[in-house]
PQR file with spaces between the fields and no chain letter, atoms N, CA, C, O and H, PARSE charges and radii, in Angstrom:
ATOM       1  N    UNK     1      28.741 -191.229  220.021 -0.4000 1.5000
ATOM       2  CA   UNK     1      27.833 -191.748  221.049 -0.0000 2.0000
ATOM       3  C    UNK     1      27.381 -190.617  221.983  0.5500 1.7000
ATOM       4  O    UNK     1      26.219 -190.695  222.383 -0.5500 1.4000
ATOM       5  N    UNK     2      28.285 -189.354  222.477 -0.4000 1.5000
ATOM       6  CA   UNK     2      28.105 -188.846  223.033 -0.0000 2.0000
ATOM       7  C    UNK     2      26.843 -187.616  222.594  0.5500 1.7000
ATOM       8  O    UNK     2      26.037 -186.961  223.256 -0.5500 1.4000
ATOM       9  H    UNK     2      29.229 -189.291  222.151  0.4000 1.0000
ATOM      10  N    UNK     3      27.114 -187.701  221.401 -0.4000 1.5000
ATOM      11  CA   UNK     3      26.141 -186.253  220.039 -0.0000 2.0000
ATOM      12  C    UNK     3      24.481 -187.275  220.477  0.5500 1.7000
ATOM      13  O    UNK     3      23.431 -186.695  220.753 -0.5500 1.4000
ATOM      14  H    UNK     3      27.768 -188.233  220.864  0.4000 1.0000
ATOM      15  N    UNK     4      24.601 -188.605  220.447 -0.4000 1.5000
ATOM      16  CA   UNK     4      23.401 -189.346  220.674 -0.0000 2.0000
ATOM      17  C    UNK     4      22.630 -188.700  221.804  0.5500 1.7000
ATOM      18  O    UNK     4      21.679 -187.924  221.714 -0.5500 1.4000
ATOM      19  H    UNK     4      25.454 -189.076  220.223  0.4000 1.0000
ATOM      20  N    UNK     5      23.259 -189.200  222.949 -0.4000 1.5000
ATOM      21  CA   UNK     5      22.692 -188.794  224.617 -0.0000 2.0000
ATOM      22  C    UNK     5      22.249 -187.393  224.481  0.5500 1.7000
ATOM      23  O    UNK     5      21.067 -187.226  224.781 -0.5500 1.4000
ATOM      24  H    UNK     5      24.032 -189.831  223.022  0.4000 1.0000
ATOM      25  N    UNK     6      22.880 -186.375  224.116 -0.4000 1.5000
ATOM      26  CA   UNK     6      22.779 -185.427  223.740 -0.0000 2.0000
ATOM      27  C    UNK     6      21.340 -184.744  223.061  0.5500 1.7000
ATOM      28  O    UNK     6      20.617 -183.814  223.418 -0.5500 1.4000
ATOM      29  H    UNK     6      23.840 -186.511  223.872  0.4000 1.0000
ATOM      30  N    UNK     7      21.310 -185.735  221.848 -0.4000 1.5000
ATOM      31  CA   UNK     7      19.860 -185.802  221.197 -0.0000 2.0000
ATOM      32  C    UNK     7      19.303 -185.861  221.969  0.5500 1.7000
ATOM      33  O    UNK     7      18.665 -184.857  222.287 -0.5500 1.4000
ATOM      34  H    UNK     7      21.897 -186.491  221.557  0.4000 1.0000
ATOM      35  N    UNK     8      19.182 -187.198  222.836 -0.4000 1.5000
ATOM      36  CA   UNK     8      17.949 -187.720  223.330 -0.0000 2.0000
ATOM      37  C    UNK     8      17.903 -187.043  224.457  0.5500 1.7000
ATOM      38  O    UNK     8      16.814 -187.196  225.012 -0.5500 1.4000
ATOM      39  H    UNK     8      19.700 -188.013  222.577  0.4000 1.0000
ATOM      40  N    UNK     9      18.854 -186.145  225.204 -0.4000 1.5000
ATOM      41  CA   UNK     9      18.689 -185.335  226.372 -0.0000 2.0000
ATOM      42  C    UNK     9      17.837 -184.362  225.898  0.5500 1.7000
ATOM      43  O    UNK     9      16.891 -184.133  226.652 -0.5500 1.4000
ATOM      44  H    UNK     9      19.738 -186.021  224.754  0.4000 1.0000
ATOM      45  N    UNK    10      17.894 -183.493  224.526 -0.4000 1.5000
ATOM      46  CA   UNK    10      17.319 -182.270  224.088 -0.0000 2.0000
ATOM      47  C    UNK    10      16.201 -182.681  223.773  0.5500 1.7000
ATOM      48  O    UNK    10      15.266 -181.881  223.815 -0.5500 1.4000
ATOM      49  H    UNK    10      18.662 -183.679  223.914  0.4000 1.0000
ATOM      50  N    UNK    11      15.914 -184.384  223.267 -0.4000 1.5000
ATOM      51  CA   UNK    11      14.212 -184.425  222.950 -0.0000 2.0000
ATOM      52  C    UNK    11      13.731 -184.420  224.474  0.5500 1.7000
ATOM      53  O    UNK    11      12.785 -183.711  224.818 -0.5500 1.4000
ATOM      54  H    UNK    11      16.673 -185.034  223.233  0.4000 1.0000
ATOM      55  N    UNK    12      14.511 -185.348  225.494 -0.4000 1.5000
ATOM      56  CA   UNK    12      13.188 -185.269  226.709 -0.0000 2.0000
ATOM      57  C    UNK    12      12.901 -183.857  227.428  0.5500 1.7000
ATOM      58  O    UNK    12      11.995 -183.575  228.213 -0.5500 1.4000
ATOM      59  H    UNK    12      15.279 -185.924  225.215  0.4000 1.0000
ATOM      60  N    UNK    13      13.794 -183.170  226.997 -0.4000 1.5000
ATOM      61  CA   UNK    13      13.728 -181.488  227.526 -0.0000 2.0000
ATOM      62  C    UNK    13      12.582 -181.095  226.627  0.5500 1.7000
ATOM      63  O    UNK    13      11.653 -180.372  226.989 -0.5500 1.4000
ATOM      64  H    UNK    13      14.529 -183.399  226.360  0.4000 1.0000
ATOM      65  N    UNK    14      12.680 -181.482  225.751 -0.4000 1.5000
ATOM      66  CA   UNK    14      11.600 -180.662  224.488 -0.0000 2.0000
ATOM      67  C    UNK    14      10.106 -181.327  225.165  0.5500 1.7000
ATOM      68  O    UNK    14       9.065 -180.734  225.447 -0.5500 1.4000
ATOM      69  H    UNK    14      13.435 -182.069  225.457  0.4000 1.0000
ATOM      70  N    UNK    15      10.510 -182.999  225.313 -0.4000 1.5000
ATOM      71  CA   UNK    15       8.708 -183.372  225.747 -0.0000 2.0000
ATOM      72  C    UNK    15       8.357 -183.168  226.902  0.5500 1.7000
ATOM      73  O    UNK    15       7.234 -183.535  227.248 -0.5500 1.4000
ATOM      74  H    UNK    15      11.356 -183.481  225.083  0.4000 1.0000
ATOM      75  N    UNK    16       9.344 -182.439  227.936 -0.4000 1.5000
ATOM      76  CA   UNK    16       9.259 -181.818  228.855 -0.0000 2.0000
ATOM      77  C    UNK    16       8.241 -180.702  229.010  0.5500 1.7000
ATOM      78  O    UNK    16       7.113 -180.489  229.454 -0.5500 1.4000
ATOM      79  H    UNK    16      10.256 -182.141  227.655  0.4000 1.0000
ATOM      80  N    UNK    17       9.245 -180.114  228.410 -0.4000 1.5000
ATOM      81  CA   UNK    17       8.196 -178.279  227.805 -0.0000 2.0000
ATOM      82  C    UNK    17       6.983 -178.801  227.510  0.5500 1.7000
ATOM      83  O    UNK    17       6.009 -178.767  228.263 -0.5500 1.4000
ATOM      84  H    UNK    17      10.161 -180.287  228.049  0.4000 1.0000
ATOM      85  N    UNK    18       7.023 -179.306  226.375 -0.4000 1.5000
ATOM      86  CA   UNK    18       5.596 -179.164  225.835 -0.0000 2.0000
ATOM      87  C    UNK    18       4.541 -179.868  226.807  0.5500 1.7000
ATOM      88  O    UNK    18       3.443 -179.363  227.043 -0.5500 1.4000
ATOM      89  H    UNK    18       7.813 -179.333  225.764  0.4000 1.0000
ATOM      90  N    UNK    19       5.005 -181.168  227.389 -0.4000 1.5000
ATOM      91  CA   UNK    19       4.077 -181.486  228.393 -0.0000 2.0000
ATOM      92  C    UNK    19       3.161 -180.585  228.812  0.5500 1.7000
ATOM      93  O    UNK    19       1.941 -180.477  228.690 -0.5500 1.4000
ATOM      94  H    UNK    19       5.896 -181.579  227.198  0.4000 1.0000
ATOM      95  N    UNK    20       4.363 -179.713  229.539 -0.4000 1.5000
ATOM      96  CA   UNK    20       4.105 -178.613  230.590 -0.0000 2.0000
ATOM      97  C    UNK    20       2.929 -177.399  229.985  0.5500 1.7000
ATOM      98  O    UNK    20       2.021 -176.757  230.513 -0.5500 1.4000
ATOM      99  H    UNK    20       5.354 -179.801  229.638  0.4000 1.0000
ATOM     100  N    UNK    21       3.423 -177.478  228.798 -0.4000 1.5000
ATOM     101  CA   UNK    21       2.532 -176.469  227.796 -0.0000 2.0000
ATOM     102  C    UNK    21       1.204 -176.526  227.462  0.5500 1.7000
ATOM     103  O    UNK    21       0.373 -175.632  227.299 -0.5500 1.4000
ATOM     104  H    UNK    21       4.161 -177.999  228.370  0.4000 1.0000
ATOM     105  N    UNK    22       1.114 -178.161  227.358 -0.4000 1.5000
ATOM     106  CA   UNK    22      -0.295 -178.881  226.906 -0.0000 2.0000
ATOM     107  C    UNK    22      -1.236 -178.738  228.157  0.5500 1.7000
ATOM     108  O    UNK    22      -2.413 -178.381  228.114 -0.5500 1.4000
ATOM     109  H    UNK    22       1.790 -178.886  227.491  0.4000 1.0000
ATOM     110  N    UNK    23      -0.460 -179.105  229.367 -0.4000 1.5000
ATOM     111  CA   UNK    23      -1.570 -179.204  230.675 -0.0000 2.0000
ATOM     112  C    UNK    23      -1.836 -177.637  230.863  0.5500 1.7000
ATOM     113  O    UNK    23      -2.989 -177.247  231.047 -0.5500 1.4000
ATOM     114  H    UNK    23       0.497 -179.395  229.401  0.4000 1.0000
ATOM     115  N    UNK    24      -0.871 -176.833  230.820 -0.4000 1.5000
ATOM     116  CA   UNK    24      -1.378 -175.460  231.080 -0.0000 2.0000
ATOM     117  C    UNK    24      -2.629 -175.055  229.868  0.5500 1.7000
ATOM     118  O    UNK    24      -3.798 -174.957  230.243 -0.5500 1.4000
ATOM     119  H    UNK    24       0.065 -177.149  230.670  0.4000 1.0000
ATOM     120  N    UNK    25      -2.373 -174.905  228.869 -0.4000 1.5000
ATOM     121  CA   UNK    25      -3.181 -175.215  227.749 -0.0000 2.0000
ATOM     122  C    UNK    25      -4.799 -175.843  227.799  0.5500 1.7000
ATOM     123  O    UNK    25      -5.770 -175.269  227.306 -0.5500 1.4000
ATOM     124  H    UNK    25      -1.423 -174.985  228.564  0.4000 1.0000
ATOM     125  N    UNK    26      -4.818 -176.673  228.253 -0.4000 1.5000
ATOM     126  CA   UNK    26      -5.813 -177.697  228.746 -0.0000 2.0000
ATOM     127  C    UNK    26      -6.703 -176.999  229.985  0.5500 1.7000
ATOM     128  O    UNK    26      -7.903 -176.726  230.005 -0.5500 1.4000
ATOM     129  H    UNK    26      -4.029 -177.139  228.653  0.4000 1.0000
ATOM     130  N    UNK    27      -5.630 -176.805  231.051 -0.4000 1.5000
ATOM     131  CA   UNK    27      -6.676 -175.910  231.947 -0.0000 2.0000
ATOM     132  C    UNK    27      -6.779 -174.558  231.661  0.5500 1.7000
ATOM     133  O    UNK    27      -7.673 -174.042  232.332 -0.5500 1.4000
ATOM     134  H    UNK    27      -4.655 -177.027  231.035  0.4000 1.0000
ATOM     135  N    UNK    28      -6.089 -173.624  230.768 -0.4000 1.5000
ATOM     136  CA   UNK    28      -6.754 -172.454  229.895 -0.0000 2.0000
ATOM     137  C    UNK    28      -8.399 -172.610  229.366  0.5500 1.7000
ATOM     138  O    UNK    28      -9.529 -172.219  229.661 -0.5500 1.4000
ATOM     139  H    UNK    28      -5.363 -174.043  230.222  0.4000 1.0000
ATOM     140  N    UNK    29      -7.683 -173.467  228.374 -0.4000 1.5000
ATOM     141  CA   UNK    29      -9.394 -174.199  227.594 -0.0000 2.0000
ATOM     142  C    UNK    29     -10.274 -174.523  228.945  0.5500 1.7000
ATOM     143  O    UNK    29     -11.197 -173.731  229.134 -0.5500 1.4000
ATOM     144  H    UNK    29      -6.766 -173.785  228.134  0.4000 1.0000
ATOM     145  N    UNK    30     -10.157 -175.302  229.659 -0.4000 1.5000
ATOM     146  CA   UNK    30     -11.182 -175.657  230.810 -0.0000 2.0000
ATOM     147  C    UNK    30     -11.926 -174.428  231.008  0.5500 1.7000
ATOM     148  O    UNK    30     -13.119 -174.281  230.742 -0.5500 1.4000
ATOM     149  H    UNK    30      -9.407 -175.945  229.505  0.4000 1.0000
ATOM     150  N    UNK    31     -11.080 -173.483  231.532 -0.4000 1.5000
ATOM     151  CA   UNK    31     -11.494 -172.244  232.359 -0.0000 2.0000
ATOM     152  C    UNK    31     -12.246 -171.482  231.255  0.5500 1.7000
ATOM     153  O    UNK    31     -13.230 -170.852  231.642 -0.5500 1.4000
ATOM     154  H    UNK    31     -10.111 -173.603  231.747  0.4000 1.0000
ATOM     155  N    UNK    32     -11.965 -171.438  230.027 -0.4000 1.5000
ATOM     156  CA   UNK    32     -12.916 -170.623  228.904 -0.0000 2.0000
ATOM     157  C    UNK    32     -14.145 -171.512  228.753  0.5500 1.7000
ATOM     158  O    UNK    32     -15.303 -171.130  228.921 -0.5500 1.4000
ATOM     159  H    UNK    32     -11.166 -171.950  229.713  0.4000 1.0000
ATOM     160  N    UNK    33     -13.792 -172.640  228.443 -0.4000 1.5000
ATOM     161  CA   UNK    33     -15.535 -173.507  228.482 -0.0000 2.0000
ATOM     162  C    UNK    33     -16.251 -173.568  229.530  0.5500 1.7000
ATOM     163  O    UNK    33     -17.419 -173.521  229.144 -0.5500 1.4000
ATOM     164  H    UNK    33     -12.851 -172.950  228.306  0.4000 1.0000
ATOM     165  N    UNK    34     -16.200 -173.674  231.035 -0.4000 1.5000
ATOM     166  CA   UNK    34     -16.571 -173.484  232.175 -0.0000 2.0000
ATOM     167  C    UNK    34     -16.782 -171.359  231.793  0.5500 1.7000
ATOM     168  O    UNK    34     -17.994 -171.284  231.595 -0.5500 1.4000
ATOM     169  H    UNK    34     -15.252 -173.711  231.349  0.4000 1.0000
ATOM     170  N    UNK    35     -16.557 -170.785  231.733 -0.4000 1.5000
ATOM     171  CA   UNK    35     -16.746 -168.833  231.382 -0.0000 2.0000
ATOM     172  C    UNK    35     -17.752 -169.388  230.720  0.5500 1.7000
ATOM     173  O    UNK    35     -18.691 -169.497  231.509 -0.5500 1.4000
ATOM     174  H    UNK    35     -15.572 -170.846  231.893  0.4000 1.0000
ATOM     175  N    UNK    36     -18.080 -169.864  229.493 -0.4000 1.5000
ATOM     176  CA   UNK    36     -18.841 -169.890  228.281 -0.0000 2.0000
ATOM     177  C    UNK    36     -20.507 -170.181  229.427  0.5500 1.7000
ATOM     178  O    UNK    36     -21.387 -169.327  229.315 -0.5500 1.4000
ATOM     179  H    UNK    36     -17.318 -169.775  228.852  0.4000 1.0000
ATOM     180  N    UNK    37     -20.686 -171.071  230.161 -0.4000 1.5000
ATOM     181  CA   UNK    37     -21.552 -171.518  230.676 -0.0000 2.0000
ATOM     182  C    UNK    37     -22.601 -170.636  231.215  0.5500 1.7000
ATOM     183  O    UNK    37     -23.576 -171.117  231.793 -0.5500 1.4000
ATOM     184  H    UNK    37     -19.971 -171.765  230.252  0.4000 1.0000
């Protein structure tokens, strides 16, 4: 039970990151299509 929590602690860390990754990501892209103009 405990190897479980565990999992599911390391996935919300993981959809954590990537969250974090995607919005930075997102306003990268913004800022190059807004340049392109």
């Amino acid at each position: 039970m405990r190897r479980f929590v565990a999992v599911r602690d390391d996935v919300r860390r993981f959809i954590c990151y990537h969250a974090r990754a995607a919005s930075l990501h997102r306003r990268f892209a913004l800022s190059l299509i807004v340049d392109e103009r």
